[in-house]
OpenMM code with the backbone's topology and positions (N, CA, C; nanometers):
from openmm import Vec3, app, unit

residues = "UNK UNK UNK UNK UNK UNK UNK UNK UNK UNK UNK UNK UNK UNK UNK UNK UNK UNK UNK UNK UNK UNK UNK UNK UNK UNK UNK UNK UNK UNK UNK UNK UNK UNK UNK UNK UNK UNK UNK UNK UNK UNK UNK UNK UNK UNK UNK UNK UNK UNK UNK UNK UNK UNK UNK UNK UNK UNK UNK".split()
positions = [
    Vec3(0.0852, -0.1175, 0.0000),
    Vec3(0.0000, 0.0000, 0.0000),
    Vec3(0.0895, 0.1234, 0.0000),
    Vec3(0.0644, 0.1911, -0.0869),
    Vec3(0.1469, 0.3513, -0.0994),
    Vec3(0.0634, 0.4558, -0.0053),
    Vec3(0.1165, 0.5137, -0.0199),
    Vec3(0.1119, 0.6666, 0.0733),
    Vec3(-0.0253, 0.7384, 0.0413),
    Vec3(-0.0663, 0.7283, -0.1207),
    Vec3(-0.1577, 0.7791, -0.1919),
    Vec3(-0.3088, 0.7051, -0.1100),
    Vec3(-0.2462, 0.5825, -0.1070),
    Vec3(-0.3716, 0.4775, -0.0709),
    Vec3(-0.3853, 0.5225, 0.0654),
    Vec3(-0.3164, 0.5367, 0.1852),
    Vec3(-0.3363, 0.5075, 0.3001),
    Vec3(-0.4077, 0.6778, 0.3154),
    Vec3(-0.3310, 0.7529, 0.2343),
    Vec3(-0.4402, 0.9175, 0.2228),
    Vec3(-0.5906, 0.8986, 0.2355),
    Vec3(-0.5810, 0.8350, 0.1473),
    Vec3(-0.7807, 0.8083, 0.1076),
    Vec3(-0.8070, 0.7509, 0.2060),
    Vec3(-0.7601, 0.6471, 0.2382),
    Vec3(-0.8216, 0.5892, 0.3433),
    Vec3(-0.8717, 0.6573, 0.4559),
    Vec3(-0.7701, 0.7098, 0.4705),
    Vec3(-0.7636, 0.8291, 0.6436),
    Vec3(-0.8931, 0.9507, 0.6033),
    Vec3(-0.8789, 1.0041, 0.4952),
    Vec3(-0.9697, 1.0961, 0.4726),
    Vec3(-1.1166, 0.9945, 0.4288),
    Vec3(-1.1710, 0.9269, 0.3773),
    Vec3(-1.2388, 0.8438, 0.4164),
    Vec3(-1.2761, 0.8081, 0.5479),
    Vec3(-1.2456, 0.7485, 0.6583),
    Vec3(-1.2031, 0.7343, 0.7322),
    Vec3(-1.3038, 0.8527, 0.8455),
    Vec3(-1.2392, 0.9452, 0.8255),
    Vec3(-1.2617, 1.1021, 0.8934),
    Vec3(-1.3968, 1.1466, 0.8381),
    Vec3(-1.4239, 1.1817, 0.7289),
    Vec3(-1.5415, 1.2047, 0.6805),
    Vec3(-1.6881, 1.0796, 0.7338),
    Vec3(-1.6455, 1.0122, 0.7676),
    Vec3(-1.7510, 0.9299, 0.8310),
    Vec3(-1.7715, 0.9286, 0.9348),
    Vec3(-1.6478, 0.9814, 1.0553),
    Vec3(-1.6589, 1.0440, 1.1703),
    Vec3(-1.7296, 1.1769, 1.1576),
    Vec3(-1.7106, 1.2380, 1.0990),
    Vec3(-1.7349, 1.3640, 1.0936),
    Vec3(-1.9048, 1.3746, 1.1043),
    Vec3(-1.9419, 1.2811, 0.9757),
    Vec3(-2.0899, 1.2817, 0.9963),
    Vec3(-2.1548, 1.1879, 1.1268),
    Vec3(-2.1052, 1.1605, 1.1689),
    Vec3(-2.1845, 1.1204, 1.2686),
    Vec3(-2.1154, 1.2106, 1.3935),
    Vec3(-2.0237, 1.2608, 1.3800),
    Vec3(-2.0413, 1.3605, 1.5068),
    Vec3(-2.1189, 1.4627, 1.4755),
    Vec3(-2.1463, 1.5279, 1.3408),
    Vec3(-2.2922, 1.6388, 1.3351),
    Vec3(-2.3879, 1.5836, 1.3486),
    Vec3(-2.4379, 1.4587, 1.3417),
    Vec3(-2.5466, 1.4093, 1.3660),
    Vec3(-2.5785, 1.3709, 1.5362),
    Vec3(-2.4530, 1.3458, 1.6251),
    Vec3(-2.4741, 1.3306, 1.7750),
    Vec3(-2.4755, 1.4789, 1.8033),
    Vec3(-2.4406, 1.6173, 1.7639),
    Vec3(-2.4117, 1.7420, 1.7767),
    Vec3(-2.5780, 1.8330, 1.7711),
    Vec3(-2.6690, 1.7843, 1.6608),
    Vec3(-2.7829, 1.8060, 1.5914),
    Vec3(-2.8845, 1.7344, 1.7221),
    Vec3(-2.8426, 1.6038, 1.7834),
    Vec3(-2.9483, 1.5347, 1.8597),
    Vec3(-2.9152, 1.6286, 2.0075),
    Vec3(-2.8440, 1.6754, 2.0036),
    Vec3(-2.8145, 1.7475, 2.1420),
    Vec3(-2.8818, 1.8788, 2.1374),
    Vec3(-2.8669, 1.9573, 2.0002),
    Vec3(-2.9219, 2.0833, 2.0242),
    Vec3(-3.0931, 2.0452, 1.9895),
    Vec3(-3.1294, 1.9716, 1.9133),
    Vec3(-3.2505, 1.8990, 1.9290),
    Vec3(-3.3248, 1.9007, 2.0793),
    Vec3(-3.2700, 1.8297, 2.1453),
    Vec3(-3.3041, 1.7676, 2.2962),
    Vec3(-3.2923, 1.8864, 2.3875),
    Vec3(-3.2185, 1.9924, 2.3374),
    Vec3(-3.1927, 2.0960, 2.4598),
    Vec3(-3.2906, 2.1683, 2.4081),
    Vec3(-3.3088, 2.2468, 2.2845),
    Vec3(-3.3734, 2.2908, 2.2319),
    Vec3(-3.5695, 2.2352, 2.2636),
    Vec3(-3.5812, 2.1489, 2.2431),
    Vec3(-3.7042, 2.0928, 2.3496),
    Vec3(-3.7164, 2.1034, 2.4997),
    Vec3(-3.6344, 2.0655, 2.5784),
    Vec3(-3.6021, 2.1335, 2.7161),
    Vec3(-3.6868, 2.2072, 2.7400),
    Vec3(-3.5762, 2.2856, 2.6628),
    Vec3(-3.6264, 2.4803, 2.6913),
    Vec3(-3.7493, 2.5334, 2.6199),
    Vec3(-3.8353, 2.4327, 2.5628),
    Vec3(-3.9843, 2.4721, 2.5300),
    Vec3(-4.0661, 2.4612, 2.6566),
    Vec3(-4.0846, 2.3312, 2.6232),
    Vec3(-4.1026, 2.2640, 2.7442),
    Vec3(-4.0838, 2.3104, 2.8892),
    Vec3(-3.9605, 2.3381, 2.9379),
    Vec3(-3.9508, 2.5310, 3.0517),
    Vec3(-4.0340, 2.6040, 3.0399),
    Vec3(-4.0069, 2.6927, 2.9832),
    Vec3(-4.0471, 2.7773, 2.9155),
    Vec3(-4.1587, 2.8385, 2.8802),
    Vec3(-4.2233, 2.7321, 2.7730),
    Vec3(-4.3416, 2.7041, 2.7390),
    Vec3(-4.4911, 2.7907, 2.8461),
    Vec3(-4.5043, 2.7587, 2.9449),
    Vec3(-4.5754, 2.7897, 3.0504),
    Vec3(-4.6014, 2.9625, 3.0999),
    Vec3(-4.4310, 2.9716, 3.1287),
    Vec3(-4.4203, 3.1020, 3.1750),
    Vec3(-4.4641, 3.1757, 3.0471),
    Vec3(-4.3856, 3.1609, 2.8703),
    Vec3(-4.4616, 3.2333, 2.8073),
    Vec3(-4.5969, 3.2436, 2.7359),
    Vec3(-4.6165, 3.0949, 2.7985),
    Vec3(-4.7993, 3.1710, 2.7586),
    Vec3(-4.8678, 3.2753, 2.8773),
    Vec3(-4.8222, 3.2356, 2.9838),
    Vec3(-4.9132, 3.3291, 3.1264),
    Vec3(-4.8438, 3.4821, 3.0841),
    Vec3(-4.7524, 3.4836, 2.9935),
    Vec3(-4.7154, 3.6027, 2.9535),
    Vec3(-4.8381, 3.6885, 2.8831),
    Vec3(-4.8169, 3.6319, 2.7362),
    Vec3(-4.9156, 3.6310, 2.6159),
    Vec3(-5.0512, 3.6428, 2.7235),
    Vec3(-5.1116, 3.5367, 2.8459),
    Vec3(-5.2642, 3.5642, 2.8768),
    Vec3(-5.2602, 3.7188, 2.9488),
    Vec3(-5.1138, 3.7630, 3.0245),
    Vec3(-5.1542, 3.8812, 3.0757),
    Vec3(-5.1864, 4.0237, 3.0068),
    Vec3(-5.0776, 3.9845, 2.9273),
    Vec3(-5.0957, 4.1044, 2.8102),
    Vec3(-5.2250, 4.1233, 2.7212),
    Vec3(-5.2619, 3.9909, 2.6868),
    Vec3(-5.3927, 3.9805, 2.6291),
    Vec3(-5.5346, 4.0170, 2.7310),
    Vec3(-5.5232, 4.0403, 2.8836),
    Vec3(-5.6357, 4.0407, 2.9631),
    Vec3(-5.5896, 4.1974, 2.9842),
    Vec3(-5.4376, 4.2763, 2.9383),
    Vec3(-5.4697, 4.3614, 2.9640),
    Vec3(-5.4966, 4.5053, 2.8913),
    Vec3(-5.5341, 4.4345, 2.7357),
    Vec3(-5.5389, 4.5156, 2.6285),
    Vec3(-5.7720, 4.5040, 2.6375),
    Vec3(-5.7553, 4.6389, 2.6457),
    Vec3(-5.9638, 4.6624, 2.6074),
    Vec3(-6.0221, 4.5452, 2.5116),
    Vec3(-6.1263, 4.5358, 2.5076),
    Vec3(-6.2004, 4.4684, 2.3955),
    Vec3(-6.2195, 4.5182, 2.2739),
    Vec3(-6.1827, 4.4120, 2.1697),
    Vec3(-6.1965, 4.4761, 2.0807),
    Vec3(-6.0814, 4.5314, 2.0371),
    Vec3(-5.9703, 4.4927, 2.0798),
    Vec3(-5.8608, 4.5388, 1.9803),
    Vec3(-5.7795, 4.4462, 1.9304),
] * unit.nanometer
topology = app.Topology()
chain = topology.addChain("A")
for resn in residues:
    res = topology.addResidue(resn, chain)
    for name in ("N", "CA", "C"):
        topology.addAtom(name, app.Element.getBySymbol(name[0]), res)
């Protein structure tokens, strides 16, 4: 095996790491990203109901 060959290989190799570390990278901001709805979620609707109970009728 030459030098040329063991290149490809390695870069081969890497590029298949690569995608699966953006893909474990993607499930993390995924999962956190839900979290923080899920948090969240609650406080900004009682937001949205106060503001909305404290605008007149009719607008």
């Amino acid at each position: 095996m030459n030098w040329i060959e063991r290149a490809q290989r390695v870069a081969h190799f890497q590029r298949g790491s690569t995608a699966i570390e953006y893909t474990l990278m993607l499930g993390l901001i995924v999962a956190a990203a839900l979290g923080a709805i899920s948090l969240l979620g609650q406080d900004v609707a009682a937001v949205f109901d106060l503001a909305q109970s404290s605008l007149p009728d009719g607008c």
